[in-house]
RODO-2510 file (C-alpha; in nm, 4 decimals, decimal comma):
residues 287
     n   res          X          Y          Z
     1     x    -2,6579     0,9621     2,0266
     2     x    -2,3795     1,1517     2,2116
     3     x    -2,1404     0,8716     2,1574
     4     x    -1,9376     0,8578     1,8059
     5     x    -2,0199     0,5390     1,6366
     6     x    -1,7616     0,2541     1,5445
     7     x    -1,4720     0,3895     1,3026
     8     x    -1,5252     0,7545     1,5053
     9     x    -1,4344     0,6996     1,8502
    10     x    -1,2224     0,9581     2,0012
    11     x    -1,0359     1,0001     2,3454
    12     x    -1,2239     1,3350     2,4307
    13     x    -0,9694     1,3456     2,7578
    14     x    -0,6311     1,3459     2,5924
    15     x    -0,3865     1,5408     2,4781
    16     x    -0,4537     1,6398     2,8694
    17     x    -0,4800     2,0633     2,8651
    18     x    -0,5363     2,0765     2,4860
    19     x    -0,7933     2,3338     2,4513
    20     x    -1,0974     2,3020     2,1989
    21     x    -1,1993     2,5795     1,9661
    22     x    -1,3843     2,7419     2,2286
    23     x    -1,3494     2,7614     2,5901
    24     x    -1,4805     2,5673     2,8605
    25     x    -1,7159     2,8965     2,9665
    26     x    -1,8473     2,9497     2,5634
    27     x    -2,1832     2,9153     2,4774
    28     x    -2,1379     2,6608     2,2693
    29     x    -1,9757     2,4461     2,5476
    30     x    -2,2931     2,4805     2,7145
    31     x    -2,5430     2,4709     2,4449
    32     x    -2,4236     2,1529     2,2603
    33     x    -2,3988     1,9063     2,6193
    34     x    -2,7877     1,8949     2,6224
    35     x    -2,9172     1,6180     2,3850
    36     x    -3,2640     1,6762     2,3467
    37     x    -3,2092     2,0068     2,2377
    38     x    -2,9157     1,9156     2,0261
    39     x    -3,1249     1,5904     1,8529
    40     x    -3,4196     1,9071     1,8107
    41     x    -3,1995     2,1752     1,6681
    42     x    -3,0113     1,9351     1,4397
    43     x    -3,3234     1,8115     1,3092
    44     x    -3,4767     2,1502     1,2081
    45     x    -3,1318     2,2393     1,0559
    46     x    -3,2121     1,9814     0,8077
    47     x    -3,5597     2,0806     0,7569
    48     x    -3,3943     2,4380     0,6413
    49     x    -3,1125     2,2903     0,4499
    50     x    -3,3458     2,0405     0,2610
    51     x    -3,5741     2,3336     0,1926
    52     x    -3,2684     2,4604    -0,0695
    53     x    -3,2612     2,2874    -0,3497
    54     x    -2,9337     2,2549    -0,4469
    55     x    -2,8241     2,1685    -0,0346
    56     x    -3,1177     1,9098    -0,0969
    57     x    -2,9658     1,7281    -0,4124
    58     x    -2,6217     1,7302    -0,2216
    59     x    -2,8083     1,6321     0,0427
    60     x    -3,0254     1,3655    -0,0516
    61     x    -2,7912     1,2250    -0,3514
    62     x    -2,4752     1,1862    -0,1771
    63     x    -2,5365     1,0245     0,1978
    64     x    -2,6843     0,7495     0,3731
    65     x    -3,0154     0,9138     0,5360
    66     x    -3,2254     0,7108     0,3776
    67     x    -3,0027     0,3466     0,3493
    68     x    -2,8973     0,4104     0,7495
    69     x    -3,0475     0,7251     0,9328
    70     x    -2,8953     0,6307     1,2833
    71     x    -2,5660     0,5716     1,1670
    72     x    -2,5553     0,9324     0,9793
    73     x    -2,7019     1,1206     1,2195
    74     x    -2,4770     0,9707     1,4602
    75     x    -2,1789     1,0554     1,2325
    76     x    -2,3259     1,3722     1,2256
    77     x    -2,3504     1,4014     1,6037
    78     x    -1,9769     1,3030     1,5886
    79     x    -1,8681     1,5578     1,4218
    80     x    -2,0608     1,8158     1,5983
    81     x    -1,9143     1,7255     1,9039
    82     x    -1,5566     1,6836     1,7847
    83     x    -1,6172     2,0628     1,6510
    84     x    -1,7102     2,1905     1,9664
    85     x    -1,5664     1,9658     2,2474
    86     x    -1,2458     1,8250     2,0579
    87     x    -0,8972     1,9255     2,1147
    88     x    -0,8008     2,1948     1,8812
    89     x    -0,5683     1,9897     1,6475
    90     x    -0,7865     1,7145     1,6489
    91     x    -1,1040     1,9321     1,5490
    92     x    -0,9439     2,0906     1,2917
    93     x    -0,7988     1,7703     1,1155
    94     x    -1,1281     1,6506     1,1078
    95     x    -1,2808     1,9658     0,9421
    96     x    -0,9735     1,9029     0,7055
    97     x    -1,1051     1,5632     0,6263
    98     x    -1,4824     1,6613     0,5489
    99     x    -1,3924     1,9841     0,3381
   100     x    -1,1517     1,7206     0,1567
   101     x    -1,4811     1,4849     0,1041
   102     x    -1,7172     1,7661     0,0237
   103     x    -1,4530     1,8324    -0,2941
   104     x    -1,6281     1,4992    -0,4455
   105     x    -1,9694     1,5848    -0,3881
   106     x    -2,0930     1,7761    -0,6534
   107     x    -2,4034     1,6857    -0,9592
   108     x    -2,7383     1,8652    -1,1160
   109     x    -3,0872     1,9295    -0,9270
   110     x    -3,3612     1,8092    -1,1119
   111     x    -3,4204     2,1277    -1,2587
   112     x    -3,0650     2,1347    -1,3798
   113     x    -2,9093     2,3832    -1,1667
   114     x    -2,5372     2,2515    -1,1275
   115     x    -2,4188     2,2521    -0,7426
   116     x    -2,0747     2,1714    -0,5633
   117     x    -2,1015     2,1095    -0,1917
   118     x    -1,8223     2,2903    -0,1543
   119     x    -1,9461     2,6629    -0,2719
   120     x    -1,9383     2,8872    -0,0254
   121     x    -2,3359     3,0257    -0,0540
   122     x    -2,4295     2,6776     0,0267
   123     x    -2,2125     2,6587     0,3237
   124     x    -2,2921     2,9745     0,4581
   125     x    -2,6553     2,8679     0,4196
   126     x    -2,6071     2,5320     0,5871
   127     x    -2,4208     2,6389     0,8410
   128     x    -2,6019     2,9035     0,8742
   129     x    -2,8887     2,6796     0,9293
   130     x    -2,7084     2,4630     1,2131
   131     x    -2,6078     2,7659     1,4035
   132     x    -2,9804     2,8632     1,4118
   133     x    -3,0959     2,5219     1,4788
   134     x    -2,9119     2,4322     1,7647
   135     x    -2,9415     2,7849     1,9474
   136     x    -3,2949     2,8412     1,9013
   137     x    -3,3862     2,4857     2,0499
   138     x    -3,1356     2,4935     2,3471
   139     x    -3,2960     2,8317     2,4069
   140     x    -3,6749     2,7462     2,3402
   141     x    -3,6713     2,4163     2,4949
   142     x    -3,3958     2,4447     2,8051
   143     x    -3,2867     2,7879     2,8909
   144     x    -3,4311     3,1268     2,7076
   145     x    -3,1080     3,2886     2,5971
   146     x    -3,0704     3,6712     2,6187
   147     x    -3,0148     3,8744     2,3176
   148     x    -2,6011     3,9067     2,4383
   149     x    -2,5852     3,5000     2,4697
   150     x    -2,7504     3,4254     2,1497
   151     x    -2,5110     3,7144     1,9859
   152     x    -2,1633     3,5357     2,1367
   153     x    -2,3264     3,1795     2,0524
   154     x    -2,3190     3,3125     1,6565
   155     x    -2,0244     3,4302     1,7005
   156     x    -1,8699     3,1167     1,8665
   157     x    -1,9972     2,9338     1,5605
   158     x    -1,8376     3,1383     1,3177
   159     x    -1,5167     3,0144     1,4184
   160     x    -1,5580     2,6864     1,3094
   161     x    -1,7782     2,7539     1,0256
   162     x    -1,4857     2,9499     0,8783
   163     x    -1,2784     2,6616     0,8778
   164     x    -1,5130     2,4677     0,6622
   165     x    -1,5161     2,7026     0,3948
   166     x    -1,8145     2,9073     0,4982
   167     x    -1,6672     3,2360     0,5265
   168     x    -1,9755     3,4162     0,5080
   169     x    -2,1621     3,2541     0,8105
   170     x    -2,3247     3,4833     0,9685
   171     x    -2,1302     3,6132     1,2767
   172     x    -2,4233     3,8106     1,4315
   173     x    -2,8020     3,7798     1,4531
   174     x    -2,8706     4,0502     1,2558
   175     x    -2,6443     3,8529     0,9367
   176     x    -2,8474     3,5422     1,0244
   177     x    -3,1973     3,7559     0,9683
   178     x    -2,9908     3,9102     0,6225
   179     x    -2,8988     3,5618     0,5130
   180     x    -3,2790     3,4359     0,5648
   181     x    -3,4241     3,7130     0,3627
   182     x    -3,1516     3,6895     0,0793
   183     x    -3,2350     3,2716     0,0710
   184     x    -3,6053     3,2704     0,1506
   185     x    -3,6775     3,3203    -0,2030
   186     x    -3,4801     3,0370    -0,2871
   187     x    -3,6221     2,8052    -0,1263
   188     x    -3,9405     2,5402    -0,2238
   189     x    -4,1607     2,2592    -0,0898
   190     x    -4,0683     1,9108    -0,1581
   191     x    -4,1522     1,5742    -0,1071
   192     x    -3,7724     1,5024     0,0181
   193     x    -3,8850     1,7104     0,3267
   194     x    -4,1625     1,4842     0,4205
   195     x    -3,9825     1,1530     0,3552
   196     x    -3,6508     1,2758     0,5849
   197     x    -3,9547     1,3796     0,8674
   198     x    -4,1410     1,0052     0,8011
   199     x    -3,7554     0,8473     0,8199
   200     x    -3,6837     1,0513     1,1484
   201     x    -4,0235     0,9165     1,3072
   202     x    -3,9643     0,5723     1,2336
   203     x    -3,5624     0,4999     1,2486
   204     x    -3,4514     0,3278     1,5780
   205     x    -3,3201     0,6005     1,7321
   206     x    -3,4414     0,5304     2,0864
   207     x    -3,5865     0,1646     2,2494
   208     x    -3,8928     0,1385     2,1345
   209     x    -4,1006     0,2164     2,4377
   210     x    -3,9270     0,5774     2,4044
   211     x    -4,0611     0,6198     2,0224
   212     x    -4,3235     0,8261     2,0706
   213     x    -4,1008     1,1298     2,2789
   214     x    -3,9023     1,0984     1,9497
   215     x    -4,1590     1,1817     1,7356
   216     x    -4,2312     1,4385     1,9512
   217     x    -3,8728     1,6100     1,9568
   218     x    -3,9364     1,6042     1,5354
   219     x    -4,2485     1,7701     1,5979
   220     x    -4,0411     2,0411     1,8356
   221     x    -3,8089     2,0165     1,5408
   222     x    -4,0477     2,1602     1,3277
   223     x    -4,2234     2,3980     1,5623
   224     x    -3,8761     2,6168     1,5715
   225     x    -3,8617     2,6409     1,1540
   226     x    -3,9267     2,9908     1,1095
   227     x    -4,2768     3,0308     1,0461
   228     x    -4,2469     3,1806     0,6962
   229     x    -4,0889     2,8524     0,5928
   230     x    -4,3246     2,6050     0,7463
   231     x    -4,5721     2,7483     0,5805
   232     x    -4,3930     2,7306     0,2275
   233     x    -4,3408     2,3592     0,3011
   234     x    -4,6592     2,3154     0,4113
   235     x    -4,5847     2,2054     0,8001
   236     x    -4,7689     2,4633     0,9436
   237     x    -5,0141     2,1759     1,1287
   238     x    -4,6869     1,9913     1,2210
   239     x    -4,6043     2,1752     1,5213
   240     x    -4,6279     2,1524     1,8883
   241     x    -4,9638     2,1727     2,0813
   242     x    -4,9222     2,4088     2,4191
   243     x    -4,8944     2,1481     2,6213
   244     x    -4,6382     1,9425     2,4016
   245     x    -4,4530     2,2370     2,4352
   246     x    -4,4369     2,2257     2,7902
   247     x    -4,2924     1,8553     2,7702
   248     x    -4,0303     1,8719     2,5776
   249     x    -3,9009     2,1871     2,7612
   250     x    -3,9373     1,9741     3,0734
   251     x    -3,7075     1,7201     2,8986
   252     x    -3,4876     1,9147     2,7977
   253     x    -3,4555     2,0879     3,1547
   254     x    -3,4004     1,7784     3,2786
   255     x    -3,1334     1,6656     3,0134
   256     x    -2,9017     1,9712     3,1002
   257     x    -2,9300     1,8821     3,4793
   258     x    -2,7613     1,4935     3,3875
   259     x    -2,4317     1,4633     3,3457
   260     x    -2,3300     1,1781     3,1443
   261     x    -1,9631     1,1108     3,2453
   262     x    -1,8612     0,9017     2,9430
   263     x    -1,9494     1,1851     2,7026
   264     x    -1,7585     1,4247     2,5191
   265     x    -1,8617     1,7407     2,7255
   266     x    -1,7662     1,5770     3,0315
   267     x    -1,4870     1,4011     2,8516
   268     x    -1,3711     1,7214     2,6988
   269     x    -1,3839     1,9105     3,0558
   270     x    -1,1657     1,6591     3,2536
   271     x    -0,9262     1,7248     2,9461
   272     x    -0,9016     2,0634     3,0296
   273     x    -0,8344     2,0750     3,4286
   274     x    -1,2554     2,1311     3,5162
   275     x    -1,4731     1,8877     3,6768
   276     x    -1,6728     1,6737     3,4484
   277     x    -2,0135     1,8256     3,6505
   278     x    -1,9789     2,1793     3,5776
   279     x    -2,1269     2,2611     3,2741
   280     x    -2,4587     2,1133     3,4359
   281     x    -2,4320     2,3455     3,7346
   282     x    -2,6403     2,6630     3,7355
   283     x    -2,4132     2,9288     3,5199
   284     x    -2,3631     3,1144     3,9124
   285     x    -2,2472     2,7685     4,0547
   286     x    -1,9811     2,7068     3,7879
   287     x    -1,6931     2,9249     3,9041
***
């Protein structure tokens, strides 16, 4: 899942020195190497856009989840990566590219409230959504972030977020809690939410004798949805048991330990003069 699929592949180590959009030392180098918690976070980003109805008809209407999960999550993974661990040019033609697609996407929700992917409140809400995702499960299931890290992790991901059109992304937590309470009321139950949870379950994401620790990173998924919100959907039995809990932090421990060398964070890190190893150091071993 770290790997772009065929029509994405990119040479993470070249242009040699070309920096990304963040540094090397940025919390979002280190948050977005670790792919259990990146699989977790990008999962309950979904649950939170698909909870919106208009993000849900754009959504749900215009891709492939349901025709090809694996292949658009791992198009999705592609990007992500490419955001974070891509050279700057490179990332930002690519951003160019899906704003340009996003200009196409546009229809009615079923209770006839026109949408455009491109407006900016349903950027900022699904990016918005991504930036909470991915933080809260590298920080529930691998490493519990500080208040500072999770601040300058926000921030990081404003950067980017800017660039595809969501110029009101929150940039701090306290925006992120603003943003919440000025959507919550917004958002509904729907059936869409259960069949995207039943599709992650049962798409081939891992060999099959791994399938059940992927139904339990959707279930970890769903344990970090703000608990407001699982209750509107109605997931509030959907969660993690205590001793799930403890599992899939061990995983993802163990997932930020393992370097895999032909990935984009180690790609990305030979690209910029650092050994490939050294985001999976202890942060006081990485100087």
């Amino acid at each position: 899942m770290m790997q772009p699929p065929r029509g994405m592949h990119f040479d993470f180590l070249h242009p040699e020195g070309e920096p990304a959009l963040q540094p090397p030392d940025s919390m979002s180098w280190r948050i977005f190497k670790n792919p259990v918690s990146v699989f977790i976070g990008g999962v309950a980003a979904v649950i939170l856009e698909l909870a919106e109805p208009s993000v849900r008809s754009g959504v749900w209407d215009h891709s492939s989840f349901r025709r090809d999960a694996v292949m658009r999550l791992r198009r999705t993974g592609a990007c992500a990566m490419m955001t974070v661990y891509g050279p700057a040019g490179a990332a930002q033609a690519m951003i160019e590219r899906v704003v340009r697609i996003h200009e196409q996407i546009r229809g009615t929700t079923p209770s006839g409230l026109p949408y455009e992917a491109n407006d900016p409140r349903l950027l900022d809400w699904v990016q918005a959504t991504a930036s909470y995702g991915f933080i809260e499960a590298y920080s529930r299931f691998v490493h519990r972030l500080t208040a500072q890290e999770r601040a300058q992790a926000i921030s990081e991901g404003a950067v980017a977020a800017r660039l595809y059109g969501a110029v009101g992304a929150p940039r701090s937590q306290a925006e992120w809690e603003a943003l919440l309470a000025k959507t919550g009321p917004t958002l509904e139950s729907s059936p869409i939410v259960f069949e995207f949870l039943d599709i992650m379950h049962q798409a081939p994401l891992v060999p099959r004798p791994l399938r059940a620790v992927q139904r339990l990173m959707v279930r970890a998924a769903i344990d970090i949805v703000p608990h407001n919100i699982r209750l509107m959907l109605g997931l509030e039995q959907a969660g993690l048991s205590p001793v799930q809990r403890r599992l899939v932090k061990l995983a993802g421990q163990i997932s930020d330990r393992v370097p895999i060398r032909t990935a984009p964070p180690a790609q990305a890190s030979i690209r910029v003069a650092r050994d490939p190893t050294f985001l999976y150091r202890p942060a006081k071993a990485r100087h």
